[in-house]
C-alpha positions as MATLAB code, in Angstrom:
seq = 'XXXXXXXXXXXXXXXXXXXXXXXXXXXXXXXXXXXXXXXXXXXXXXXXXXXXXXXXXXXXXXXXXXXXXXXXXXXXXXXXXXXXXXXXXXXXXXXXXXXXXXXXXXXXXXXXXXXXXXXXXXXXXXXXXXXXXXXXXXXXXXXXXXXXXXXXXXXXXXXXXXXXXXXXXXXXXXXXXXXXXXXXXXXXXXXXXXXXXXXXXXXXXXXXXXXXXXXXXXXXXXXXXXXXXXXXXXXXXXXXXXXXXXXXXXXXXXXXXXXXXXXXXXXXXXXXXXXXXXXXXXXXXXXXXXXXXXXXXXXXXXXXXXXXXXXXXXXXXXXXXXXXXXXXXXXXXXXXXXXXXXXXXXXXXXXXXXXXXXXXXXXXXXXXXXXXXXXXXXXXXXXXXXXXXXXXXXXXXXXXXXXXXXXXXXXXXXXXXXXXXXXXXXXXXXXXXXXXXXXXXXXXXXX';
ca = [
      67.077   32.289 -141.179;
      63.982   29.985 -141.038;
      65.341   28.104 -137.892;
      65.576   31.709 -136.210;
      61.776   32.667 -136.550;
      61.197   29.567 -135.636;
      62.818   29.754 -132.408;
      61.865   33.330 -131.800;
      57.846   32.113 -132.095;
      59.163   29.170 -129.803;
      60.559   31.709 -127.579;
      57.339   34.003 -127.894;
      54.942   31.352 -127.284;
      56.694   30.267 -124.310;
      56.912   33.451 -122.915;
      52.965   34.190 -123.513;
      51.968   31.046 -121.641;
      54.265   31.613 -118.784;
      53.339   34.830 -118.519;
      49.146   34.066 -118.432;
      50.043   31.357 -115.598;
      47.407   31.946 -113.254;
      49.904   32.794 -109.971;
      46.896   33.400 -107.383;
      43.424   33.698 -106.399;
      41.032   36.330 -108.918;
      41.117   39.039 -106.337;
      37.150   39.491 -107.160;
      37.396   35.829 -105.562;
      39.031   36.369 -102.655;
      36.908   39.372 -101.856;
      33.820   37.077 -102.386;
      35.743   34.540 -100.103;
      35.979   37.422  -97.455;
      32.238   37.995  -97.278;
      31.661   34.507  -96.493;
      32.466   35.006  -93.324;
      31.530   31.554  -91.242;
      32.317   28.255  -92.809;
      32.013   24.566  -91.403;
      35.063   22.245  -91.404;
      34.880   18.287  -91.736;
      37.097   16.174  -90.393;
      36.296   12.130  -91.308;
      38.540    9.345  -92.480;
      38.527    5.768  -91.874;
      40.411    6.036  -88.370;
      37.872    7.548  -86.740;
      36.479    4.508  -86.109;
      39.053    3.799  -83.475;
      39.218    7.566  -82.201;
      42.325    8.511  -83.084;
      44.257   11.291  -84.257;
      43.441   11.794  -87.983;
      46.060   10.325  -89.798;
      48.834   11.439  -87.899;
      49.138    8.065  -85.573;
      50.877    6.408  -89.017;
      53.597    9.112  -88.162;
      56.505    6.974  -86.641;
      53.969    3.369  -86.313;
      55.285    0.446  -85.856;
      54.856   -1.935  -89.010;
      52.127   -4.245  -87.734;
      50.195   -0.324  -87.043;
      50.758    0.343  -90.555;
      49.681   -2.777  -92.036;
      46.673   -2.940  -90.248;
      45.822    0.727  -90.972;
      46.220    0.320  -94.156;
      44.552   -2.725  -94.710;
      41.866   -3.428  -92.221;
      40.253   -0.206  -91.429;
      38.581   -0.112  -94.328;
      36.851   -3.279  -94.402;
      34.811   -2.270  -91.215;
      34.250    1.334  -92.278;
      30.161    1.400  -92.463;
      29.039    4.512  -91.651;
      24.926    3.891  -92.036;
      23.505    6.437  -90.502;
      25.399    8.849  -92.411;
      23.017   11.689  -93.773;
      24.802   14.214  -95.128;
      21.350   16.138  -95.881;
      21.343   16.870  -92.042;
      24.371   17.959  -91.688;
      23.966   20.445  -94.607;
      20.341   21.845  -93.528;
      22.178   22.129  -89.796;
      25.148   24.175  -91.440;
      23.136   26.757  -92.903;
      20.881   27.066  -89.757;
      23.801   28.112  -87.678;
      24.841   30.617  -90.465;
      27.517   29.005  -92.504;
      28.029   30.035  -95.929;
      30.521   27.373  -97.217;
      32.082   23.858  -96.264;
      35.547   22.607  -96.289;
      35.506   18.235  -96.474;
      38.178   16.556  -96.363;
      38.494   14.629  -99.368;
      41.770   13.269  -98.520;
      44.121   13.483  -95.294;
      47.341   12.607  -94.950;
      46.819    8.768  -94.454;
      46.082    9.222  -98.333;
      42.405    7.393  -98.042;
      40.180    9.056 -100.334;
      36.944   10.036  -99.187;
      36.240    9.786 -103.141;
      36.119    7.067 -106.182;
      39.838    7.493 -107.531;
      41.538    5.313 -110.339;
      44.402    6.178 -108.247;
      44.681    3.893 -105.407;
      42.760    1.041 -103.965;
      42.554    3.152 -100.990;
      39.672    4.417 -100.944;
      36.048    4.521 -100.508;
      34.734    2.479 -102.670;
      36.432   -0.446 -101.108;
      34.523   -0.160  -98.121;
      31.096   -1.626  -97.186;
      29.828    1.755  -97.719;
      31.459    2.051 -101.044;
      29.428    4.979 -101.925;
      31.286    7.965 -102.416;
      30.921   10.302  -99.813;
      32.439   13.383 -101.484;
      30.207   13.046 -104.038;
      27.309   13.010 -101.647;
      28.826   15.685  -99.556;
      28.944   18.392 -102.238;
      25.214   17.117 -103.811;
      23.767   18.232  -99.993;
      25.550   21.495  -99.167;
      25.130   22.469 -102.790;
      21.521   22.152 -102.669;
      21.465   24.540  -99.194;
      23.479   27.495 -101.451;
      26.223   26.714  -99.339;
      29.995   27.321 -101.623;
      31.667   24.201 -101.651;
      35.326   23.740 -100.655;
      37.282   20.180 -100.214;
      40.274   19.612  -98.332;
      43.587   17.968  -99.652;
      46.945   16.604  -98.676;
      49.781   17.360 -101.217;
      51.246   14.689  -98.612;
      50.268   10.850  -98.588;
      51.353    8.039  -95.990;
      49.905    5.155  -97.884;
      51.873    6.394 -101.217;
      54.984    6.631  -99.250;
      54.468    3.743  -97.789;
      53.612    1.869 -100.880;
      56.986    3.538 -102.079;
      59.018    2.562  -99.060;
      59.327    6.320  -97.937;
      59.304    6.595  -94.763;
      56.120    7.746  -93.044;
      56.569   11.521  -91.528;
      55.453   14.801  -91.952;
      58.217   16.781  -94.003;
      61.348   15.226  -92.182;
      62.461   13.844  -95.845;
      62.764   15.656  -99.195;
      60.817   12.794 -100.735;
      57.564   14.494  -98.727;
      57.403   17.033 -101.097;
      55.698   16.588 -104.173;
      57.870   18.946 -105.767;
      60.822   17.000 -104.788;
      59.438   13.263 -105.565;
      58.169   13.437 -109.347;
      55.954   10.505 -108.940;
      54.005   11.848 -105.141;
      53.098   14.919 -107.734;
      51.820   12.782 -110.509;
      49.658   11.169 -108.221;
      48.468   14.048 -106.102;
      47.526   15.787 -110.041;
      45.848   12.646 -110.941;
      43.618   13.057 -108.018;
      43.041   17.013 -107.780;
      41.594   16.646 -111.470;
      39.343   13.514 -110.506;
      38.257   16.430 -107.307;
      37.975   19.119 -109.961;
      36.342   17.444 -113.136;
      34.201   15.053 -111.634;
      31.987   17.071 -109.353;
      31.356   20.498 -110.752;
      32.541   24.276 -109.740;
      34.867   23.455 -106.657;
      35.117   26.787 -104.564;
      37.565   26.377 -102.296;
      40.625   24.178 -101.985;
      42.696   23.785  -98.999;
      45.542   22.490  -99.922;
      47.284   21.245  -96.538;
      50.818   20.744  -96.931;
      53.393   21.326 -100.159;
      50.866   23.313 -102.362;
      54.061   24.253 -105.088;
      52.994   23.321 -107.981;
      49.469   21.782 -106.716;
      48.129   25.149 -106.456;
      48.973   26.414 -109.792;
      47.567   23.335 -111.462;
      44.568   23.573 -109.605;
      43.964   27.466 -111.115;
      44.814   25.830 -114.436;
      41.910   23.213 -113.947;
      38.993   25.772 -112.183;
      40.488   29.271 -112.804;
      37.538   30.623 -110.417;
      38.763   28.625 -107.177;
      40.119   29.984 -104.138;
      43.250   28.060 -102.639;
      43.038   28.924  -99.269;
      45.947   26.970  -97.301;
      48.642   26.691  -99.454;
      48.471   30.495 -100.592;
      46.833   32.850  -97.679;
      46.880   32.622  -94.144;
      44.999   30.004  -92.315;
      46.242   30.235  -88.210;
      44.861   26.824  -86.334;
      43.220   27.018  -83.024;
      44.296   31.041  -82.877;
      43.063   34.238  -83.868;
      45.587   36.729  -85.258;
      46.452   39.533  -82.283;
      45.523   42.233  -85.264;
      43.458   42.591  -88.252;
      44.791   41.807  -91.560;
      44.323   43.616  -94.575;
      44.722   40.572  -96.664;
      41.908   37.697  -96.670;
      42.528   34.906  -94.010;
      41.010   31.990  -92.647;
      40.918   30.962  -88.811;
      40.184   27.201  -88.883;
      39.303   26.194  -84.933;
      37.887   23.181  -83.418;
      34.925   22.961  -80.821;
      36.868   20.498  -78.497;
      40.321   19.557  -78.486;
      40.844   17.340  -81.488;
      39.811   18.085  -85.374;
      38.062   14.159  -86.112;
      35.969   12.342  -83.681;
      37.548   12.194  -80.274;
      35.393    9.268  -77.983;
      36.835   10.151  -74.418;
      39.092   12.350  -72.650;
      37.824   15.539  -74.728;
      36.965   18.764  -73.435;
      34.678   21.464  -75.335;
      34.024   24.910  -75.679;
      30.906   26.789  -74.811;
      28.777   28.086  -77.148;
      29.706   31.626  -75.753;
      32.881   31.007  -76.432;
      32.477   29.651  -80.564;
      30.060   33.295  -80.828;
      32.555   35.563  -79.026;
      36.216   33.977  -81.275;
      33.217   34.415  -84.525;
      32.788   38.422  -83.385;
      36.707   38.522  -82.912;
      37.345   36.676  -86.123;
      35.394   38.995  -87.954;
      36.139   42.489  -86.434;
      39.598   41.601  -87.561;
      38.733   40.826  -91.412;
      39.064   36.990  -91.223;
      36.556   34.118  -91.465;
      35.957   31.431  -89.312;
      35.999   27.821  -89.970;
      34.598   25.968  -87.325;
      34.939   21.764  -87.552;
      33.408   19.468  -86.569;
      34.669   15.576  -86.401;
      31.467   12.971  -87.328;
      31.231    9.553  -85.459;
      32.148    6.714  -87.753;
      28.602    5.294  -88.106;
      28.110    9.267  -90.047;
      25.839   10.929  -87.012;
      27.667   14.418  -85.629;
      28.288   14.159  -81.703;
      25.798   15.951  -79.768;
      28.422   18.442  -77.730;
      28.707   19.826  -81.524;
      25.283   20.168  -82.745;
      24.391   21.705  -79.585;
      26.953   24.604  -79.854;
      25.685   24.138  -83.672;
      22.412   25.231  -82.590;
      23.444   27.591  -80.364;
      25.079   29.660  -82.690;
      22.105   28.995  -84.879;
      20.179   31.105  -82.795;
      22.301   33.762  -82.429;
      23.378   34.125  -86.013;
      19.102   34.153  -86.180;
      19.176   37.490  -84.932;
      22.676   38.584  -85.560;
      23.762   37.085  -89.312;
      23.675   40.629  -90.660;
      27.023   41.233  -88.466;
      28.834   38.289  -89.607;
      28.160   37.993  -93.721;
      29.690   40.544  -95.775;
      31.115   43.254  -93.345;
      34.826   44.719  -93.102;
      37.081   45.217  -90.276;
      36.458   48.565  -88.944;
      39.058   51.533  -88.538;
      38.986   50.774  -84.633;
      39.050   47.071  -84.216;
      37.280   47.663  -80.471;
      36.584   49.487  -76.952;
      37.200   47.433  -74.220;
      34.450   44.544  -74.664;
      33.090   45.725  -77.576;
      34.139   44.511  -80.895;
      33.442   46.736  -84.269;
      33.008   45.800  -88.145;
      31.844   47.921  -90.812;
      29.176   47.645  -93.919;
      31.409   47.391  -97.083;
      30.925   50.944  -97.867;
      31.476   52.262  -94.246;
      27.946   53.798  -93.713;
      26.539   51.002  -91.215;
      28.993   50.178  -87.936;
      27.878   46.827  -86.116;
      29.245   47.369  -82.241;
      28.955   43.848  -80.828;
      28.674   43.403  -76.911;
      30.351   40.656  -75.474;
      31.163   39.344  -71.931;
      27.335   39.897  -71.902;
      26.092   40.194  -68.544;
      23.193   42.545  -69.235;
      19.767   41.404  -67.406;
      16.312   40.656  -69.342;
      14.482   43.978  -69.415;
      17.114   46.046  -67.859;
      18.042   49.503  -69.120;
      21.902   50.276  -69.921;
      23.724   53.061  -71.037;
      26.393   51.834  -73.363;
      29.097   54.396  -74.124;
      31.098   53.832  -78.060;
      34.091   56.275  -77.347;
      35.583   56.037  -80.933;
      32.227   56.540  -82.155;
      30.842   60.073  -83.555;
      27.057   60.694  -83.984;
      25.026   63.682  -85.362;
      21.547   64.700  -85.493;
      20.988   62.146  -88.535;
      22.430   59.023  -86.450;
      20.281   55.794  -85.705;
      20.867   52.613  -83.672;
      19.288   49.517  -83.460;
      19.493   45.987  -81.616;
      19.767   43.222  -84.555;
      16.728   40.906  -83.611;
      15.062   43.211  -81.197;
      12.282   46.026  -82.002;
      12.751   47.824  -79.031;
       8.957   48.408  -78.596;
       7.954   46.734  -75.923;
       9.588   44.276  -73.201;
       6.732   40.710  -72.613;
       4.528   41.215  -70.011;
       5.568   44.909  -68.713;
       2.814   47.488  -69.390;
       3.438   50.976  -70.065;
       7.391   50.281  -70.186;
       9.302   52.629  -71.829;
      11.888   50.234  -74.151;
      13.133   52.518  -76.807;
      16.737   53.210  -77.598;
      17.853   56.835  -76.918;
      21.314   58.361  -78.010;
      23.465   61.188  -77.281;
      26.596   62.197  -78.831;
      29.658   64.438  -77.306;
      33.100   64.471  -76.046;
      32.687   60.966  -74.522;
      31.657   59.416  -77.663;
      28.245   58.318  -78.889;
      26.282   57.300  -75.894;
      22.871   55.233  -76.385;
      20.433   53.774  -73.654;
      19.068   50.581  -74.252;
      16.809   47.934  -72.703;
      17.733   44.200  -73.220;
      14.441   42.805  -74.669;
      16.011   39.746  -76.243;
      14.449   36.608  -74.743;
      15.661   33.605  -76.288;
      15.396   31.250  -73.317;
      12.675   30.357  -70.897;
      14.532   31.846  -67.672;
      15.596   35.074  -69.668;
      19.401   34.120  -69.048;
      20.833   34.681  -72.815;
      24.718   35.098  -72.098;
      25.703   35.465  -75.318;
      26.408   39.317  -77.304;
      23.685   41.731  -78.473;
      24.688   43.395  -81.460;
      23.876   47.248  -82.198;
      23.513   48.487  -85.726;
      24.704   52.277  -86.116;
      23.880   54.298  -88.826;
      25.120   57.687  -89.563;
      28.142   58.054  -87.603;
      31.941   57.463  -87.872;
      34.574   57.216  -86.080;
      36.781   59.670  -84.702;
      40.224   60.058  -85.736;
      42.189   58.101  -83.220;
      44.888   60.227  -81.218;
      48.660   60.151  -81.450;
      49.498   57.516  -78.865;
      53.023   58.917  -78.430;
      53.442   59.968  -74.837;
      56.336   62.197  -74.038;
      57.999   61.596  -70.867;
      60.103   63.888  -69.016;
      64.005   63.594  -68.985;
      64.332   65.379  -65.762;
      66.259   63.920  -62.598;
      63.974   62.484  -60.036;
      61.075   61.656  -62.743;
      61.831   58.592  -63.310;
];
C-alpha cells in the first residue's frame, strides 16, 4: 500500500513539473519584443581578421585550414580600438531599442570568459571579455540586451572528430550528441548567470532543448530564432499576426567584408524599416566591426542616416501595429496600439523642398474631428519664404481622405532629402475594404 502512494506522489510530482515547463516566450514578452521595433545586429569573431565568411569557411576546410583556424587566429586577435561605448551611443542615435551580439558563432569561439573551452577570448591579446563589455555599454544607453548563440560548434566537433558541417550529420544536433548539449548548457548558463537580465536570445541552429533550458534559467527572456520567425535578407510578402524578426545586412555579408562588397543606400535601410513595420515585424539591422573594434564607415554613415530620420520619425517605428490595410500604392500604414492614431508613411519620396502636394489615402475615412500632421515638421512656415501659406488642409469623401501639404523638411544644405515623410492621422479609420471577388461572364465570345 505504502509503495503505491509513494509512486502516485512520484507520479504527481512528475506530472506538476512537466506540466509548469515553461514551453515559450511570456506572451506579455513577446508583445514588449514587438514594440521594439528596430534592433542592431553584431557580427564579430576572430576570422574577421582575415575577411572571411563568419565561421562558415571551417565548413568542408582542408586540415591545415582547420588547424590554423583554430589555433592561430587567436593569438593575433587585438582589437584596440575597440569602444564599445561608441557603438552603443551610435545605436540609440539611429533609433535602436535593443542589440543582438554574437556571443558565440558556429566556429564555437566565445566572445566570452567560459570554463568551457580554451577557445575563447581570454586567450587572446585582448583577453578582456568583450560580451561582458558589450552588454555594460548598451545597458547603460536603455538599450534591451540580446546575445546570439550557436546550439552548433565546429571547434567541439572538431575536438570530437565530427566532422565539420552544418546539419549534414545527426551528431550536429545537440539533441542527438549528449555531450554537444552538455556543453552548449554549460555555456548558455555562464551567458545567463554571469551578466544579468539577458533579453533576448537567438538561438541559431538546434534550439530543442536549448530553448527550454534557457526559460528555465531567465523565465523573462525572449528566444527569438529557435522559436518565432526570423526571415534573413527578406521581408515577409504579408503581415503576420504573430511577432517576427527580419534580420538584414547593410552590404552583402553579416561580419566584416574588406573588398568586393556592395551596400545599400540609406533610402533603402529606411524604406525595408517602414515595410518591416507596416507588416508587424522588427528589424534587425547588422553591422560587421573591423578586427581592430572600429565599425566601417559605409555603416555608420547609413547609421547616421537613419539617425536622422528616426529624429523626426521614431514615433512611427516604436510601439505601433500593423494596420488593417497594410498600404496604397507607395504609401505604407501602421497603427497606434489602440487604433486611434494611423502613421501613413511616404516613400519613393520625390516631393520638392517647399512644394505643395495633394496626397490622396483612399482606405482612409476622415470626419469633421480628423487631424494630420508631418512628424518633425510644424507646418508654419517654409525658411526664407514670406507670407507663404504652409499649413496642411484636408478633405474627406468618396476618394478617401485627401490632405494638402507643403514639404518643409530641410535636413540637408541643398534641400534634396530623398528619404519618406511620415503623416500622423488622428480621428479617422479605415474603410471597410471591398469584396475583391470579380465575377466574370460565362458567355461565348467573352473570353
Amino acid at each position: 500500500m505504502m509503495r503505491k502512494i509513494l509512486l502516485t506522489c512520484f507520479y504527481l510530482l512528475f506530472s506538476i513539473q512537466l506540466y509548469s515547463q515553461q514551453r515559450g516566450n511570456k506572451p506579455e514578452r513577446e508583445k514588449w519584443f514587438s514594440s521594439l521595433g528596430f534592433g542592431l545586429f553584431i557580427h564579430w569573431s576572430i576570422d574577421s581578421q582575415i575577411g572571411a565568411v563568419i565561421s562558415h569557411s571551417l565548413a568542408g576546410a582542408s586540415p591545415d585550414f582547420r588547424k590554423r583556424f583554430f589555433n592561430e587566429l587567436p593569438k593575433t586577435f587585438n582589437p584596440l580600438r575597440f569602444n564599445p561605448d561608441e557603438w552603443a551611443s551610435l545605436a540609440k542615435l539611429a533609433g535602436m531599442r535593443y542589440v543582438v551580439f554574437t556571443a558565440k558563432h558556429h566556429s564555437g569561439f566565445c566572445m566570452f570568459k567560459t570554463n568551457s573551452t580554451t577557445f575563447n577570448i581570454a586567450n587572446t591579446p585582448y583577453s578582456h571579455d568583450i560580451t561582458k563589455e558589450v552588454i555594460t555599454a548598451f545597458r547603460k544607453q536603455g538599450i534591451a540586451i540580446g546575445l546570439y548563440f550557436s546550439p552548433e560548434d565546429f571547434y567541439y566537433l572538431h575536438q570530437t572528430d565530427v566532422p565539420i558541417g552544418r546539419l549534414q550529420n545527426p551528431l550536429h544536433y545537440p539533441a542527438q550528441n549528449v555531450g554537444l548539449m552538455k556543453y552548449d548548457k554549460i555555456q548558455l548558463k555562464e551567458l545567463l548567470s554571469n551578466y544579468g537580465k539577458i533579453d533576448i536570445i537567438f538561438l541559431d541552429g538546434p534550439a530543442e532543448g536549448l530553448k527550454e533550458y534557457c526559460w528555465e534559467l531567465q523565465p523573462d527572456i525572449v528566444v527569438t530564432r529557435g522559436h518565432i520567425t526570423t526571415p534573413e535578407q527578406k521581408v515577409p510578402d504579408t503581415s503576420i499576426p504573430s511577432p517576427w524578426e527580419s534580420c538584414l545586412t547593410m552590404g552583402t555579408d553579416w561580419q566584416y567584408k574588406p573588398t568586393n562588397d556592395l551596400f545599400k543606400s540609406g533610402t533603402e535601410l529606411i524604406n525595408t524599416l517602414i515595410e518591416t513595420r507596416a507588416k508587424g515585424g522588427n528589424l534587425l539591422l547588422n553591422i560587421g566591426p573591423k578586427p581592430n573594434g572600429t565599425i566601417r564607415e559605409e555603416e555608420e554613415s547609413r547609421l547616421r542616416e537613419l539617425a536622422l530620420w528616426n529624429f523626426a520619425n521614431s514615433e512611427a517605428i516604436h510601439g505601433v501595429t500593423s494596420a488593417p490595410t497594410l498600404k496604397d500604392g507607395n504609401i505604407w500604414y501602421s497603427c497606434s496600439p489602440n487604433g486611434k492614431t494611423i502613421y501613413a508613411y511616404i516613400t519613393k519620396n520625390i516631393w520638392q523642398y517647399g512644394e505643395r502636394k495633394e496626397i490622396v489615402f483612399p482606405s482612409i475615412t476622415g470626419n469633421e474631428n480628423t487631424t494630420v500632421s508631418i512628424l518633425g515638421y510644424e507646418s508654419n512656415f517654409v525658411e526664407y519664404r514670406q507670407n507663404f501659406d504652409a499649413s496642411i488642409k484636408i478633405q474627406t469623401g468618396p476618394l478617401g481622405l485627401i490632405v494638402s501639404a507643403v514639404n518643409g523638411q530641410r535636413f540637408y544644405t541643398n534641400n534634396k532629402w530623398p528619404n519618406p515623410l511620415v503623416f500622423k492621422i488622428s480621428g479617422a479609420h479605415f474603410r471597410k475594404q471591398p469584396s475583391s471577388k470579380v465575377n466574370k461572364s460565362s458567355l461565348d465570345g467573352a473570353q
